[in-house]
C-alpha positions as CSV (number, residue, x, y, z in Angstrom):
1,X,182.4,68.6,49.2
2,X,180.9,71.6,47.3
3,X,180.9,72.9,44.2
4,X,182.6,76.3,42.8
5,X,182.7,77.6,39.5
6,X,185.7,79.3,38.3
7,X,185.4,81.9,35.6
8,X,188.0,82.7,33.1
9,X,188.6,84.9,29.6
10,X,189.6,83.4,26.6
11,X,190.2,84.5,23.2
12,X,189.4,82.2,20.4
13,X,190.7,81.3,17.1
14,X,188.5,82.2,13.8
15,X,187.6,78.8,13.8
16,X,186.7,78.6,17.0
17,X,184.7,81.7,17.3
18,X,182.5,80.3,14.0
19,X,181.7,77.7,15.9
20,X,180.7,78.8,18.9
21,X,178.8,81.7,17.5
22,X,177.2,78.8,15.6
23,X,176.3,76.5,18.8
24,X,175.1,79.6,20.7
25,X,172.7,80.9,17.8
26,X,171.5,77.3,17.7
27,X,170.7,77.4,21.3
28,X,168.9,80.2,21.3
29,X,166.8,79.2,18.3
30,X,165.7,76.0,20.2
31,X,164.9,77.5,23.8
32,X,162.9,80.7,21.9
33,X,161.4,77.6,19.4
34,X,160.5,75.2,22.5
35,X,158.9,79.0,24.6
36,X,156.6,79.1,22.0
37,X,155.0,75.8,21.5
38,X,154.9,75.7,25.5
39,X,153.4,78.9,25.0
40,X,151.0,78.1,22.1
41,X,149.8,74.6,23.3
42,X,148.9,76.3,26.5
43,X,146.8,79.1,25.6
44,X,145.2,77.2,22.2
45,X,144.8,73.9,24.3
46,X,145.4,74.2,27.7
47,X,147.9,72.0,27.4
48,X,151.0,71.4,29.2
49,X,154.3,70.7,27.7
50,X,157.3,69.3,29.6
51,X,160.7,68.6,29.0
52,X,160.1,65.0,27.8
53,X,157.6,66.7,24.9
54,X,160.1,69.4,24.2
55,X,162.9,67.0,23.5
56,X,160.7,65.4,21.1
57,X,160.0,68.6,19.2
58,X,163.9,69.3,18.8
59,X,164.4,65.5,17.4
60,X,161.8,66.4,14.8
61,X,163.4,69.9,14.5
62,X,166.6,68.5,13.3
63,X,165.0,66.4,10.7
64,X,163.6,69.7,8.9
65,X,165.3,70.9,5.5
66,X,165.4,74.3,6.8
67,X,166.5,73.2,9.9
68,X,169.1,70.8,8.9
69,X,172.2,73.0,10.2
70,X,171.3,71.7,14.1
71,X,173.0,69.0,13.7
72,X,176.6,71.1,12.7
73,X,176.6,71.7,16.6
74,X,176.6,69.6,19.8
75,X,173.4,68.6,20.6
76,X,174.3,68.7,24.5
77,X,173.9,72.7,24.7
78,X,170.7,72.3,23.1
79,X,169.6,69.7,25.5
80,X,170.8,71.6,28.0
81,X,168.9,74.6,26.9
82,X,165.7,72.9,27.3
83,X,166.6,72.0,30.7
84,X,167.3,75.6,31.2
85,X,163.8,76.4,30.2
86,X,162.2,73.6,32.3
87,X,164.1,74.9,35.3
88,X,162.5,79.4,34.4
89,X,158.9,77.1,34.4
90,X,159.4,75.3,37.3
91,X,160.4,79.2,39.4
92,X,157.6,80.2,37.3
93,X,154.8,77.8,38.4
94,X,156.5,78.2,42.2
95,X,155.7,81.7,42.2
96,X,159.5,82.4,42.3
97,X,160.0,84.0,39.3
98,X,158.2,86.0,35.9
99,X,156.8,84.2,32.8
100,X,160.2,83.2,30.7
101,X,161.5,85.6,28.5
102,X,162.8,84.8,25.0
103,X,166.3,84.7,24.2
104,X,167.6,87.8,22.0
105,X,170.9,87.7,19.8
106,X,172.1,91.3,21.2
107,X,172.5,89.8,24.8
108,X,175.1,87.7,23.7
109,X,174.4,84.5,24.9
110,X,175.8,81.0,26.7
111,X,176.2,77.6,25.8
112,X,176.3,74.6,28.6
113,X,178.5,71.4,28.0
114,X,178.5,68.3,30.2
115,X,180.8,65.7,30.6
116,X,179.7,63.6,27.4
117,X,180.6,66.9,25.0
118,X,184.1,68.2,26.8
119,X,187.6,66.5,27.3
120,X,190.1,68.1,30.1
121,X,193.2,66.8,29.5
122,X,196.6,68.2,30.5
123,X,195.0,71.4,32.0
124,X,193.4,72.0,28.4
125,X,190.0,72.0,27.6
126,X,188.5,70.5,24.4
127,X,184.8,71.4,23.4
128,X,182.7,68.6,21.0
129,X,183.6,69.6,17.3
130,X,186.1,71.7,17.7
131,X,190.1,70.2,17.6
132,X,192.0,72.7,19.4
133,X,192.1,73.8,23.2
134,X,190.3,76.6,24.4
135,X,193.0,79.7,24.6
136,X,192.0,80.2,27.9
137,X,193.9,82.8,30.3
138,X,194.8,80.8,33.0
139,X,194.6,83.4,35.4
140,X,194.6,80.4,38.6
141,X,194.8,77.1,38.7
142,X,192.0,74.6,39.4
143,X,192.7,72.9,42.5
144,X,194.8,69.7,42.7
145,X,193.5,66.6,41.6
146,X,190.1,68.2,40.3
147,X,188.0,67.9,37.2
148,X,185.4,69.8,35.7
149,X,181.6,68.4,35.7
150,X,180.4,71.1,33.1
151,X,181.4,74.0,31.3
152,X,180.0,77.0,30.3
153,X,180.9,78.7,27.6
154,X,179.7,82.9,27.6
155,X,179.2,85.5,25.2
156,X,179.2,89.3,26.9
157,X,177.0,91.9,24.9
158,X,180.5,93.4,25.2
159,X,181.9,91.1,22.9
160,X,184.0,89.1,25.9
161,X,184.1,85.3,25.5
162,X,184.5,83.8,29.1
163,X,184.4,80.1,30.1
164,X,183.2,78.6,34.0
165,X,184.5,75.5,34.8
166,X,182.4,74.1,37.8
167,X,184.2,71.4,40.1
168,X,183.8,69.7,43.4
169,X,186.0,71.2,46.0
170,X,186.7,70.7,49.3
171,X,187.0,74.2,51.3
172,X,188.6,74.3,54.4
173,X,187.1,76.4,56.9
174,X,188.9,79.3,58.4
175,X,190.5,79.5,61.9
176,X,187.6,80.9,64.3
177,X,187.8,84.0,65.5
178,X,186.0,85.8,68.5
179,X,184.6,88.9,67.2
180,X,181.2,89.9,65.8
181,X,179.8,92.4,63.7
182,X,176.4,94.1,63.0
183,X,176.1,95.5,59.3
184,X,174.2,98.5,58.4
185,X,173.6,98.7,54.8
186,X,173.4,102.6,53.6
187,X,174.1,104.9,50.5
188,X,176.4,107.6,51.0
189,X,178.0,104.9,53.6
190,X,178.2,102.0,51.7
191,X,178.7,99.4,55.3
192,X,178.2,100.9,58.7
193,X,179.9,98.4,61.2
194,X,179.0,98.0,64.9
195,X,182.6,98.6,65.6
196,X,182.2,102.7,64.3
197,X,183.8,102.3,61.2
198,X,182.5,103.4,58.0
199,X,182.7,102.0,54.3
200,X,182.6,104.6,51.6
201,X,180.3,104.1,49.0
202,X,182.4,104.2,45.8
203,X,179.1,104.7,43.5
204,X,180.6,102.8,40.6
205,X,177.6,104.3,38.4
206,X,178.0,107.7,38.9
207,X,182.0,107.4,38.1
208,X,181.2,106.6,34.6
209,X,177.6,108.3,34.1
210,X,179.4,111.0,31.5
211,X,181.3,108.2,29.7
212,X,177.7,106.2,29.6
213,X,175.3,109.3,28.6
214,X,178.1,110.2,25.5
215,X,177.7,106.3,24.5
216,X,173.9,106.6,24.7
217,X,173.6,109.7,22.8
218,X,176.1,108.7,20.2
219,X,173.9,105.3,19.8
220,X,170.7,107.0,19.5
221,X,171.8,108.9,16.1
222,X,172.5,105.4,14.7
223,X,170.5,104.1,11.9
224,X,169.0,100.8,12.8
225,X,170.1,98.0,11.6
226,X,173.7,99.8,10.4
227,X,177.1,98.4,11.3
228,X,178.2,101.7,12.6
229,X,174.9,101.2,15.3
230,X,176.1,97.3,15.8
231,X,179.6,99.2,16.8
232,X,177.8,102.0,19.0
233,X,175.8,99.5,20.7
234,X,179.6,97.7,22.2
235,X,180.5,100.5,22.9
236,X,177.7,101.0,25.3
237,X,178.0,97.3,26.6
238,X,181.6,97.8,27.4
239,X,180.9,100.4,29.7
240,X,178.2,99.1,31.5
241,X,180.7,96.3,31.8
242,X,183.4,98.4,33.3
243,X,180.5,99.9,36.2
244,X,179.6,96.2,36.6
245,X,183.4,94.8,36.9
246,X,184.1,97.5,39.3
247,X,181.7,96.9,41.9
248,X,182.0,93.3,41.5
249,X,185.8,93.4,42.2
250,X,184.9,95.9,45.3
251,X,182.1,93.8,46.5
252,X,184.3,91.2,46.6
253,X,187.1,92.5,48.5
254,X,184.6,93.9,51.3
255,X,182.7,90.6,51.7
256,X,186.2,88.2,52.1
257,X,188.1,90.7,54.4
258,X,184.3,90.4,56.9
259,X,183.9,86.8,56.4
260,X,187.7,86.8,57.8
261,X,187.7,89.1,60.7
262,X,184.2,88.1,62.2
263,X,182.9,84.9,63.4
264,X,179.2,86.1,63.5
265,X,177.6,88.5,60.6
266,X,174.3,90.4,61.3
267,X,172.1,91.9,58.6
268,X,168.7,93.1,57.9
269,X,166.7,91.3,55.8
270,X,166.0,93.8,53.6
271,X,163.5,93.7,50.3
272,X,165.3,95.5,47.9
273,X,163.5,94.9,44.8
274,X,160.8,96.9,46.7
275,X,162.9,99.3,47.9
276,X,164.5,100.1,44.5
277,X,160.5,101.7,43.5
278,X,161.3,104.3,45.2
279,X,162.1,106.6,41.7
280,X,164.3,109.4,44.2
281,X,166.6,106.8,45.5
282,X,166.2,103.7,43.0
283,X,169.6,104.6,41.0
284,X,171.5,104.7,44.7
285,X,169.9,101.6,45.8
286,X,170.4,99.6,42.5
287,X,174.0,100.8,42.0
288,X,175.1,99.8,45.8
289,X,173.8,96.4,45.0
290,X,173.0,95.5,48.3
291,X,171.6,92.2,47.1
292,X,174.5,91.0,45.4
293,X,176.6,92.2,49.2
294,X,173.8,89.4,51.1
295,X,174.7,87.1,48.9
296,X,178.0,87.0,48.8
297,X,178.1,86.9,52.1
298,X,175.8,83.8,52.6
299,X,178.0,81.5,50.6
300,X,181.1,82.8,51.8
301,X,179.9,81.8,55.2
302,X,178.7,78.5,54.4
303,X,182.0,77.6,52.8
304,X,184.4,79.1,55.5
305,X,182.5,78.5,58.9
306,X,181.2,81.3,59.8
307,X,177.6,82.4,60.8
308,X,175.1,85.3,58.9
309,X,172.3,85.6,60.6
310,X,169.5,88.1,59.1
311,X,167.0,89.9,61.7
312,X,163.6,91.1,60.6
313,X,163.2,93.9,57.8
314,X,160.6,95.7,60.4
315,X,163.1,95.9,63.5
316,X,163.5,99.2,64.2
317,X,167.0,99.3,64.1
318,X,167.4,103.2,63.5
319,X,164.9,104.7,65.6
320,X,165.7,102.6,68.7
321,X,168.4,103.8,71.3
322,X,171.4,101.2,71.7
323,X,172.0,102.5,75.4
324,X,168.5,102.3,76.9
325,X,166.2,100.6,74.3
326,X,163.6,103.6,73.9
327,X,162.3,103.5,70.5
328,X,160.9,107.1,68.7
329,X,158.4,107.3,67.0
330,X,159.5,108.8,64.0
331,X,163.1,109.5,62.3
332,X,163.4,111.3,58.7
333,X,165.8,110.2,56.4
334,X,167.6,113.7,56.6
335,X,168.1,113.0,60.6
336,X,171.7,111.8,60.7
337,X,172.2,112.4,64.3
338,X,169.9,112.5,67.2
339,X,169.6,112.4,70.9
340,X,167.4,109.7,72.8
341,X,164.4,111.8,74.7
342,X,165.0,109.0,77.3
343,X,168.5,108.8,78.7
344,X,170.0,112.0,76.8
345,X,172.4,110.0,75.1
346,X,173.4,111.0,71.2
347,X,173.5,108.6,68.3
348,X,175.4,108.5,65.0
349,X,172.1,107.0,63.1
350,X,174.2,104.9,61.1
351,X,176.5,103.4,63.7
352,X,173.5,102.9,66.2
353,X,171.7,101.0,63.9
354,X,174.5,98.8,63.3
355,X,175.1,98.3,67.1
356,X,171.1,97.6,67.4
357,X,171.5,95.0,64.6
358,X,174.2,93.2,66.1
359,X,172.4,92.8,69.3
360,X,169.0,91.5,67.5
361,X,171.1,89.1,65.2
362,X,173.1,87.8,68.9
363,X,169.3,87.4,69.7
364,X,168.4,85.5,67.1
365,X,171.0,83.3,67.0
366,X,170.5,82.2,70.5
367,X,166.8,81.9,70.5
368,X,166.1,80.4,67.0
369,X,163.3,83.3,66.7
370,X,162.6,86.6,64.3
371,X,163.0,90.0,66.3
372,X,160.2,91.7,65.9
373,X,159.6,95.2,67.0
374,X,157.4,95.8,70.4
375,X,153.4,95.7,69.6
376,X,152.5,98.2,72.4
């Protein structure tokens, strides 16, 4: 049994939309409200506030004249916010993630219901306060006999309202098959198989950089605070939304059709967030989202039975020769082909790294050990 969200748009009434706007303003007031006491106690007092004390402050919140329109919305979002903000403390104090940041009205926003404030009944899904359905665009069906254990209801900066319903599912695993692949993760080549063939990288960014830059500029001449720069500003979000919809949909696609034809998937390990410094090639790196490509493929391996297996960012995959295992010393970026001093033998860069992957991750796989590159 595991769990899967599944996303969908919907379009709400008036009525609705008041509503919502309302619990997800709400929301936001009480994690930014709860961020600062933490944030005050701590560097007034050295003191440490938890959940338990933050829950306190919202009871006392809601008693406030000023304050009084909380209780106009479910209180479960705004429980669940301050779960939220436990959860960014707890990465936080794990050395996982930053300091949490507060919430800002422009980013749109979400709003988390449990079981106690949502009925699904007849395929239809009623939110606390509010007597009508969600208009939701069924675009699939939840599987058979399944419920919903929370629901998440999304603003875009783009103005798109989307709803995740996240069940417990039980995935079959697919068929096994006897093949295996080494990835090579590149730029102008998006993939580079072991196999020799080549994904292009579609460079989603660069597609719509003109579209982008006029949006920007036209933004910029805005007068801050108009409606006409409230207006500009969606017009930016929407196309950063198109760039991002794009190369989800593709990343997608590529990640299911290897998942399907491979049994056993090997990658590097690479540190892209340290990677992406690099100010020449950040852009490239960002935009082929090689991150979001790892990931996908980890979960859709656990859930269909197959096995990724990630080899050591340092192995030398590039510079070492697939045919005899002599390693160079150095190989430039610009070096897309060269010939092994040792047996003679000349490499496609790309596609030898690939091969050299595949064989460390086979490694790995049957030794239970990192491959690390030779020390002599």
């Amino acid at each position: 049994m595991m769990k899967k969200a599944f996303k969908y748009r919907f379009y709400p009434t008036a009525e609705q939309e008041n509503l919502l706007r309302r619990t997800l303003g709400c929301s936001r007031l009480v994690y930014n409200r709860a961020l600062a006491a933490r944030t005050e106690a701590w560097y007034e007092r050295q003191e440490r506030v938890g959940y338990k004390e933050s829950s306190a402050l919202l009871t006392g919140w809601k008693k406030e004249a000023e304050l009084a329109f909380l209780n106009d919305v479910s209180c479960v979002p705004l429980q669940q916010g301050l779960r939220h903000l436990q959860k960014a403390f707890s990465h936080f104090f794990a050395g996982q993630a930053k300091y949490p940041n507060f919430k800002k009205k422009r980013n749109g926003g979400s709003a988390e219901f449990t079981k106690s404030a949502f009925k699904y009944k007849d395929g239809q899904v009623y939110l606390a306060k509010c007597s009508e359905p969600l208009p939701i665009r069924w675009s699939r069906l939840l599987p058979s006999g399944t419920e919903p254990s929370t629901i998440t209801v999304k603003l875009s900066p783009a103005g798109r309202w989307s709803v995740s319903l996240l069940v417990d599912v039980d995935i079959e695993p697919w068929p096994p098959v006897d093949k295996e692949v080494g990835v090579d993760l590149g730029i102008s080549a998006l993939l580079t198989l072991s196999d020799g063939e080549k994904v292009a990288n579609p460079k989603g960014f660069k597609a719509k950089y003109r579209k982008l830059r006029k949006a920007q500029k036209a933004l910029s001449r805005k007068v801050k605070g108009s409606n006409n720069r409230h207006k500009a500003r969606r017009r930016v979000a929407r196309v950063h939304a198109e760039i991002a919809d794009a190369r989800k949909d593709m990343l997608h696609q590529l990640t299911t059709r290897l998942v399907r034809e491979n049994q056993t998937i090997a990658v590097e390990d690479l540190a892209v967030k340290n990677m992406a410094k690099n100010r020449k090639l950040s852009q490239a790196i960002s935009d082929a989202s090689w991150g979001e490509l790892v990931r996908q493929l980890e979960y859709k391996c656990e859930w269909y039975g197959r096995t990724l297996v990630k080899i050591d960012r340092w192995f030398p995959s590039s510079k070492r020769c697939s045919s005899c295992g002599h390693t160079v010393n150095k190989l430039p970026l610009n070096i897309r082909e060269w010939d092994c001093p040792s047996c003679g033998v000349r490499h496609d860069r790309d596609i030898n790294a690939a091969i050299n992957i595949l064989a460390a991750g086979l490694a790995v796989s049957v030794c239970g050990a990192s491959v690390r590159p030779d020390r002599a």
